[in-house]
N, C-alpha and C positions, 0 to 999 in steps of 0.2 A: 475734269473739273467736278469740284463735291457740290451736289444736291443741299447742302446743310448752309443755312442764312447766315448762322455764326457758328465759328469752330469753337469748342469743347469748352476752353477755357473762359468763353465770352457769354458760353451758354450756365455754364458752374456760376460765375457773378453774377447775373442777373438772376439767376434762383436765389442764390445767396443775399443779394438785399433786399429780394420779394420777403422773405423769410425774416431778414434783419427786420422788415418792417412792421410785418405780423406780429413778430414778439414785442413788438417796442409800444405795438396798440396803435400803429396807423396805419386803420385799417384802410382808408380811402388810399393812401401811397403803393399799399400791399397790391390792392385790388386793382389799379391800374397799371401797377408792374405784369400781376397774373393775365390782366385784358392783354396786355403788349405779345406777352410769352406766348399765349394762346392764338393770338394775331398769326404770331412767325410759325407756329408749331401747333395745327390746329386739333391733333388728338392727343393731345399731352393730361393726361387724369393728373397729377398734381396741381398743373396751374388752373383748372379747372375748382379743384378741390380748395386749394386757397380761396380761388373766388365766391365759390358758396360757403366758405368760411366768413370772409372780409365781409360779404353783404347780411351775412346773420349779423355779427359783430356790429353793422351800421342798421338793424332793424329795418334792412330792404327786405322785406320779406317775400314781399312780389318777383323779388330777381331771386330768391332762394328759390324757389318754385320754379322757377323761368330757369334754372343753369343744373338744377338738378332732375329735370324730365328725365334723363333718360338714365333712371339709374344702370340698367346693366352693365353702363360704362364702366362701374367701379366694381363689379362680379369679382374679378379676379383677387380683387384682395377683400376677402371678409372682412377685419377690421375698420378699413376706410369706407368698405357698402356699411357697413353699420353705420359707420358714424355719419354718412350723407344724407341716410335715411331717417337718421335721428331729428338733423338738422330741416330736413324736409317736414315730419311731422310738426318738429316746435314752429315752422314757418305757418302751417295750417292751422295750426293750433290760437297760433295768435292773430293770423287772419279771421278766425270765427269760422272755421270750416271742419268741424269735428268728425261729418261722415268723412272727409280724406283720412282723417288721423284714425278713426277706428280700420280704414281700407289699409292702412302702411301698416297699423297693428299686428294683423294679420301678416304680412311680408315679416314682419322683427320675429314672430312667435314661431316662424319657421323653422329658425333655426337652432 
């Protein structure tokens, strides 16, 4: 018997209208599809990444900070470590916490 909650094709739809949703600008529908996926599949870096997506989108800034601690999650793909990192400064940023955003500076300038 397989280990997997939903087979392939049940897992491809449920990304697919996490996604549908994102682009369409709902973000609160996005984000609780991403919560659900991340539920069933708890190291999955995109429905993660949607979700510190959907909560920038919704001005939780609080939950940006909260879903994005641990950046080296997204190590492996430069691209997306950049842009969670991005999204983590502007969360500080507009919390009023400018020593985080000058500390992630230094992370961006690394590379």
């Amino acid at each position: 018997m397989s280990d997997e909650i939903l087979d392939n094709d049940k897992k491809e739809s449920l990304k697919v209208l996490i996604y549908f949703y994102l682009n369409i600008g709902r973000y609160d529908s996005a984000y609780r599809g991403a919560r659900a996926y991340c539920a069933l599949y708890k190291d999955d870096i995109w429905a993660l990444g949607i979700m510190i997506i959907c909560a920038s989108n919704l001005q939780d800034y609080a939950q940006v900070i909260k879903l994005s601690d641990n950046l080296d999650k997204f190590a492996q793909n430069k691209a997306r470590y950049k842009s969670i990192l991005l999204l983590r400064m502007q969360a500080f940023m507009k919390m009023g916490q400018d020593d985080k955003v000058k500390e992630l500076q230094l992370l961006l300038d690394k590379d």
